[in-house]
C-alpha positions as CSV (number, residue, x, y, z in Angstrom):
1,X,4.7,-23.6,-10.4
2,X,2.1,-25.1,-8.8
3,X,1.2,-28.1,-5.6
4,X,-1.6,-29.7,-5.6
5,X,-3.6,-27.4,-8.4
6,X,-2.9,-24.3,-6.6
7,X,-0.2,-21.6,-7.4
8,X,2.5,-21.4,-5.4
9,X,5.7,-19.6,-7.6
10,X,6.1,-17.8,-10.5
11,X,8.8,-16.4,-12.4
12,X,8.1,-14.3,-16.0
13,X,11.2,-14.1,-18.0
14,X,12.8,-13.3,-21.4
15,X,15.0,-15.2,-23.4
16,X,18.1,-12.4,-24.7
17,X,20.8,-12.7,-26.4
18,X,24.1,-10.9,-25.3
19,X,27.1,-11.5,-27.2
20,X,27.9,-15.0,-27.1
21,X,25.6,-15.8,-24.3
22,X,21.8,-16.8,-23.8
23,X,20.6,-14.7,-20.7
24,X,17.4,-14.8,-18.8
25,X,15.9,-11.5,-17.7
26,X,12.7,-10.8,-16.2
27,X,10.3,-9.3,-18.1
28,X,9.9,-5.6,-18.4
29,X,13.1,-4.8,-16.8
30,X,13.8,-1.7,-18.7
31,X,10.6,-0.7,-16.8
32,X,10.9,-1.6,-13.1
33,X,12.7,-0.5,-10.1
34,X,12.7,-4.0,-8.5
35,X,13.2,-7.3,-10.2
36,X,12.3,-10.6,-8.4
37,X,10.4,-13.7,-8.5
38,X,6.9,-14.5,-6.7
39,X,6.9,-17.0,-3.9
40,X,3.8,-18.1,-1.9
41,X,4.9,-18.0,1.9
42,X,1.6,-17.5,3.9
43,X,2.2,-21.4,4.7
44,X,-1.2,-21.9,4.0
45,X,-1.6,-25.6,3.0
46,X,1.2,-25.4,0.9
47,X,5.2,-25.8,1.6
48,X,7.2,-23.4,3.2
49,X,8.8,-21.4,1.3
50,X,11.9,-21.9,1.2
51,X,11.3,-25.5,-0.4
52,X,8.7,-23.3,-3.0
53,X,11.9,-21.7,-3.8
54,X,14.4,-24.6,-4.0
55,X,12.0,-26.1,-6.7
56,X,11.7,-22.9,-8.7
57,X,15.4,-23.1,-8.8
58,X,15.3,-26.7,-10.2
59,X,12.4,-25.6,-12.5
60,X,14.5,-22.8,-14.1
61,X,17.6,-24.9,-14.6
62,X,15.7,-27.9,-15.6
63,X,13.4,-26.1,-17.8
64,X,15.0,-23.6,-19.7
65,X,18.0,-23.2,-21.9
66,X,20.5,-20.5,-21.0
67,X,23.4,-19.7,-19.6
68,X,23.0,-16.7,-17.3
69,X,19.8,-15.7,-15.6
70,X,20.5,-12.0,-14.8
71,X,18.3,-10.1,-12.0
72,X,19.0,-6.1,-12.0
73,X,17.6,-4.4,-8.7
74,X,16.9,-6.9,-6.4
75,X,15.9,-5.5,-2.7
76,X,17.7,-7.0,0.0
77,X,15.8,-10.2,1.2
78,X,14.3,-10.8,-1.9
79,X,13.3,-13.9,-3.2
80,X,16.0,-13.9,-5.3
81,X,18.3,-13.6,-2.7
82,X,17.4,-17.0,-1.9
83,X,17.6,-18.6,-4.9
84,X,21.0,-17.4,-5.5
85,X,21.5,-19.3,-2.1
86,X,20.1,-22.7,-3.0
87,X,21.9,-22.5,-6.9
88,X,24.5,-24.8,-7.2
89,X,26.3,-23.4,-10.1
90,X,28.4,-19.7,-9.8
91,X,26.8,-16.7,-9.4
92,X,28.2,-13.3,-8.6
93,X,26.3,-10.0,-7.2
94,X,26.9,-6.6,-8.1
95,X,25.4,-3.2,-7.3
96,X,22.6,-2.1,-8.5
97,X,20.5,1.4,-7.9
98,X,20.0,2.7,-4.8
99,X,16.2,3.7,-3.7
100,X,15.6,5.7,-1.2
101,X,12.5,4.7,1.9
102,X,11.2,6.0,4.8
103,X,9.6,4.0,8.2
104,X,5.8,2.9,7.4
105,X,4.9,5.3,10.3
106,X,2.5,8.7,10.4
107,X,5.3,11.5,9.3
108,X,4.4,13.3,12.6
109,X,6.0,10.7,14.4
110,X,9.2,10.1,11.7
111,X,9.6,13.9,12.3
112,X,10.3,14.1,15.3
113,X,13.0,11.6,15.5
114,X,14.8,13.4,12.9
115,X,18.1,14.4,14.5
116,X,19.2,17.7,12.6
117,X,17.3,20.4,14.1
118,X,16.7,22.8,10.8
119,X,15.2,19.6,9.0
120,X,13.3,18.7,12.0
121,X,12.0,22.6,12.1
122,X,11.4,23.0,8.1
123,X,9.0,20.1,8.3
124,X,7.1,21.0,11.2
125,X,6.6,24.3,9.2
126,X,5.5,22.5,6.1
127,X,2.8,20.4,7.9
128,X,1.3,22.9,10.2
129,X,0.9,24.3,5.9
130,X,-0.6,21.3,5.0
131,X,-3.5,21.6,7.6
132,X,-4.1,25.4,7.9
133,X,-5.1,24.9,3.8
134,X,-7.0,21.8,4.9
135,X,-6.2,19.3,2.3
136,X,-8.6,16.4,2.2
137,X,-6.9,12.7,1.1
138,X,-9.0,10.1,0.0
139,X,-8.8,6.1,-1.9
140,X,-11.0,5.8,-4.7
141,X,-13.3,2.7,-5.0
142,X,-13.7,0.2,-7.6
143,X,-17.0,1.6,-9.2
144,X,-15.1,5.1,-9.6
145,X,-11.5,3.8,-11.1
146,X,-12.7,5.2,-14.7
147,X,-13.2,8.8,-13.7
148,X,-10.7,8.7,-11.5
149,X,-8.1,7.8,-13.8
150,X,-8.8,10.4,-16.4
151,X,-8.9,12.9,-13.5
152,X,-5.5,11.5,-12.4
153,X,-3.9,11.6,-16.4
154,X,-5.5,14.5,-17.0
155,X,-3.8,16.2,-13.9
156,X,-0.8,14.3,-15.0
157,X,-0.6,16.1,-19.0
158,X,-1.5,19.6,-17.3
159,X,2.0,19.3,-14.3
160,X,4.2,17.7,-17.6
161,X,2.9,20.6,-20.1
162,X,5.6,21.9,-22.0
163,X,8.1,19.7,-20.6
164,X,9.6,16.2,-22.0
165,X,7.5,13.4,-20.0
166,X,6.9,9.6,-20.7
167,X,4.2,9.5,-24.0
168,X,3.3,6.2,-22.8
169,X,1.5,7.5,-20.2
170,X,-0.5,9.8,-22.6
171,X,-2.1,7.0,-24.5
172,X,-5.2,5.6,-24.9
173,X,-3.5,2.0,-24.0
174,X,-2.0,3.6,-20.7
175,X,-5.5,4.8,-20.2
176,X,-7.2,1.6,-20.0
177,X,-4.5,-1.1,-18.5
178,X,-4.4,1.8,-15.8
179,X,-8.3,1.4,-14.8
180,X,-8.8,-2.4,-15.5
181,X,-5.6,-2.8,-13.1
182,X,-6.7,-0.5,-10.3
183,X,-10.4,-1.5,-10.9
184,X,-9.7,-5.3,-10.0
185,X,-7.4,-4.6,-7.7
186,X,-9.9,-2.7,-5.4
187,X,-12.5,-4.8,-5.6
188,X,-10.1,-7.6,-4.3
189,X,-8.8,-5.5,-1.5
190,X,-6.2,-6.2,1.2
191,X,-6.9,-9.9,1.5
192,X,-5.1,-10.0,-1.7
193,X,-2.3,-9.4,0.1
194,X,-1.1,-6.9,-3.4
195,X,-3.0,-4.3,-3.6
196,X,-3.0,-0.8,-6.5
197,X,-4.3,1.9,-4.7
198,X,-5.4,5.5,-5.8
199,X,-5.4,8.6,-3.4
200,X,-7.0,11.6,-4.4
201,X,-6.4,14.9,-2.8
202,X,-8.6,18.2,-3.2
203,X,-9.3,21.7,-1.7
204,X,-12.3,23.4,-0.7
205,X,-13.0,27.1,-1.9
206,X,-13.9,28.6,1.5
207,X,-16.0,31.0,-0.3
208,X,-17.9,29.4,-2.4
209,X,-17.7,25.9,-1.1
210,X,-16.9,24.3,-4.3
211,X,-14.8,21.2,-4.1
212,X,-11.7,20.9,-6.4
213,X,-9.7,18.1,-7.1
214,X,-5.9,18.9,-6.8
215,X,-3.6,15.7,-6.8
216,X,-3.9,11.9,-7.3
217,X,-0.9,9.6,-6.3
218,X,-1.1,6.0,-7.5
219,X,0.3,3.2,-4.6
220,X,1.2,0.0,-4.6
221,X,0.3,-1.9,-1.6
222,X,2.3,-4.7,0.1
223,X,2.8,-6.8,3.0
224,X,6.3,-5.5,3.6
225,X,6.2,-2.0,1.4
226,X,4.1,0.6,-0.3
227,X,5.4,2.0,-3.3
228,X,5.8,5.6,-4.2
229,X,4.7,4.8,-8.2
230,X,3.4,7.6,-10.0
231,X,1.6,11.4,-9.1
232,X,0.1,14.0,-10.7
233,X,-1.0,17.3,-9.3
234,X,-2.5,20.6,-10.9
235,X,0.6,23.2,-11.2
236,X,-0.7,25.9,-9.3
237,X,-1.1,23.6,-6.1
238,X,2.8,24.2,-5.6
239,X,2.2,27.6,-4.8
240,X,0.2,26.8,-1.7
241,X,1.7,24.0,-0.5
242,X,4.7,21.4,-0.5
243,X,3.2,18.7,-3.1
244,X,6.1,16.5,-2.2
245,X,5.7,16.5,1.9
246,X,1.7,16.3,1.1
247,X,2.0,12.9,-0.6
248,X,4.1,11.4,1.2
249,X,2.6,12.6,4.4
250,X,-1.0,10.6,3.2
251,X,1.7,7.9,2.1
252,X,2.8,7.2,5.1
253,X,-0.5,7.5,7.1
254,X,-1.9,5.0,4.6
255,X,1.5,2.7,5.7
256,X,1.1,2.8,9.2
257,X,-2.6,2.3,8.6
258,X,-2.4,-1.1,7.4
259,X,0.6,-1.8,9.1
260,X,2.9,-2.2,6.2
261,X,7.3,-1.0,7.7
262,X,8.5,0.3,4.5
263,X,7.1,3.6,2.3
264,X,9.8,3.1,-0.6
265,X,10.3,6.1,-3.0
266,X,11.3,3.3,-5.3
267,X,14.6,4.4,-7.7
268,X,16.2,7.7,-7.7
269,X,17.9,10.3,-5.3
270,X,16.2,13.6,-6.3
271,X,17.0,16.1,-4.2
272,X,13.1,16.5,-3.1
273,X,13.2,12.7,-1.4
274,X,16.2,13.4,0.5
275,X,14.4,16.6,2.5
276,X,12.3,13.9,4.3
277,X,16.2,12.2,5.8
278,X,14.7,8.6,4.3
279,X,17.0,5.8,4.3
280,X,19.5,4.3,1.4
281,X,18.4,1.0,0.3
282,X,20.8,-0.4,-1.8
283,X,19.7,-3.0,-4.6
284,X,21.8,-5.8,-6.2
285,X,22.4,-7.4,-9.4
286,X,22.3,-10.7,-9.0
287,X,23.6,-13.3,-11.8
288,X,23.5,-17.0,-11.7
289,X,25.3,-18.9,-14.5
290,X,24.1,-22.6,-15.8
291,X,26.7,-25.1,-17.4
292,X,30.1,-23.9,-17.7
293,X,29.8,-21.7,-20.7
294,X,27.0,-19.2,-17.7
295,X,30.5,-20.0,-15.8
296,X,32.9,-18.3,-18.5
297,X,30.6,-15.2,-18.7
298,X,30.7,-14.8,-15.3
299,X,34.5,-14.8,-15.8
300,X,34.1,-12.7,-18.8
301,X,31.8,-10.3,-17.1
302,X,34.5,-9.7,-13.6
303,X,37.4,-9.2,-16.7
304,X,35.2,-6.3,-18.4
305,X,34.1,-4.8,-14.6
306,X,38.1,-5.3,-13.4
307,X,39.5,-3.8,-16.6
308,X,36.7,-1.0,-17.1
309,X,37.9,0.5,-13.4
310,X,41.3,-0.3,-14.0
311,X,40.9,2.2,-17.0
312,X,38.3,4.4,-15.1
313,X,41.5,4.9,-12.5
314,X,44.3,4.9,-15.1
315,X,42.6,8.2,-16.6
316,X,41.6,9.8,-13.5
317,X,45.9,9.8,-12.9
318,X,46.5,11.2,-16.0
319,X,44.3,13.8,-16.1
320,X,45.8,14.9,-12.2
321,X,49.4,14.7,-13.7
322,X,48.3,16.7,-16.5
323,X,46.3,19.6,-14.4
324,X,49.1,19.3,-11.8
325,X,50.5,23.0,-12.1
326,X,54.4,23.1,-13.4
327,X,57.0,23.9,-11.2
328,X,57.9,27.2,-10.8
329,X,61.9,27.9,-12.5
């Protein structure tokens, strides 16, 4: 959507169908750990936002034919959020992953707030690691996004060896969307306000001086969060140090740097994430209907979630009655 020639709102989505309904989803869902629309809200010589969004709503529902738009993993205060406030039809929300994030702060300082004592202790202990091997962190620049993206992939093949990882991310395709996107997205820099970013880490051979490259994690750069997207690091570095606390030690640094609050871990709980005490965010699902048959599936959809736990607590009974032990004669 644009005002006055200059782009001010955009939402990409895909036309499904599922069962008797015609749903919009955003593209590449399968794919993402956050789904939402883009909104312009710097207020520069355009509308405020929430009028950018109250005619992207009207677009959508004047512009396309469906029944449901369907948003999976929306982060609280999302644009989406907002729409779902300004749409007149039903909607209904409903749970979505959780992701786990941590204040945009150096870890020095999130450490010592930490209130359990052995955490607080463990991580002091890791970092005082972190420095006595002396692990250098630095962003690539535009002119060296090639090389650094085979160093990063080729890192990436050797820590996955002999273990099930993504073949995507082996291809040639992978290859090059990865170094045109970080490419142009350096050479814009922060004024962009969106920004790819890739930190390399390396070691120095004290004895013979020779520097070599150990880890690469890719970023993504906002105003309100950096995302936690995708690392590779040479097998053997695991030995020496604690990859985990090392990348999101130069995470966080690079958060507190440009003054971004949020370093999300993006989806999943692994038990690694939760060593650092981060914080739950929980997404939502977020469904809008159009016209009354969007109104039905929302009916249809509460019926299958209402019977599907009524069923869920129906067999959790039995199987208590049945492992309840028998009375004694």
């Amino acid at each position: 959507m644009r005002y006055q020639g200059v782009l001010v709102a955009a939402a990409v989505l895909v036309l499904t169908r599922q069962r008797l309904w015609r749903v919009l989803r955003p593209a590449g869902v399968e794919q993402s750990d956050f789904c939402d629309v883009l909104v312009d809200d710097s207020g520069d010589g355009v509308p405020d936002a929430r009028t950018i969004v109250g005619r992207l709503a009207a677009a959508i529902r004047g512009e396309l034919r469906f029944d449901l738009l369907d948003f999976p993993d929306v982060r609280p205060g999302g644009v989406m959020t907002r729409v779902r406030d300004d749409w007149p039809s039903g909607g209904m929300e409903i749970l979505g992953e959780v992701c786990l994030s941590l204040p945009g702060v150096p870890m020095e300082e999130h450490v010592e707030a930490i209130e359990a004592t052995k955490t607080r202790q463990q991580l002091r202990r890791r970092l005082r690691e972190l420095d006595r091997v002396g692990l250098e962190v630095r962003l690539v620049s535009a002119a060296e996004s090639e090389d650094a993206v085979a160093r990063f992939l080729d890192l990436h093949r050797r820590q996955w060896a002999d273990r099930s990882v993504n073949s995507d991310h082996l291809t040639e395709r992978f290859r090059g969307h990865l170094t045109a996107v970080l490419r142009g997205s350096t050479e814009a820099g922060e004024t962009a306000g969106f920004q790819i970013v890739l930190a390399e880490f390396s070691l120095k051979n004290k004895e013979t001086l020779e520097v070599e490259h150990v880890a690469s994690d890719l970023l993504i750069v906002g105003r309100s969060m950096v995302g936690a997207y995708l690392y590779s690091y040479l097998p053997s570095l695991r030995s020496r140090v604690d990859v985990s606390v090392a990348l999101t030690r130069a995470a966080m640094a690079l958060a507190a740097e440009r003054g971004v609050p949020e370093l999300s871990l993006l989806r999943g709980t692994e038990p690694n994430k939760y060593q650092l005490s981060p914080n739950q965010v929980q997404s939502v699902r977020i469904l809008l209907a159009d016209g009354v048959w969007g109104t039905v599936g929302l009916w249809a959809i509460r019926w299958r979630r209402s019977t599907s736990k009524a069923v869920k607590r129906l067999n959790t009974a039995v199987v208590r009655r049945v492992r309840r032990p028998a009375p004694r004669p």
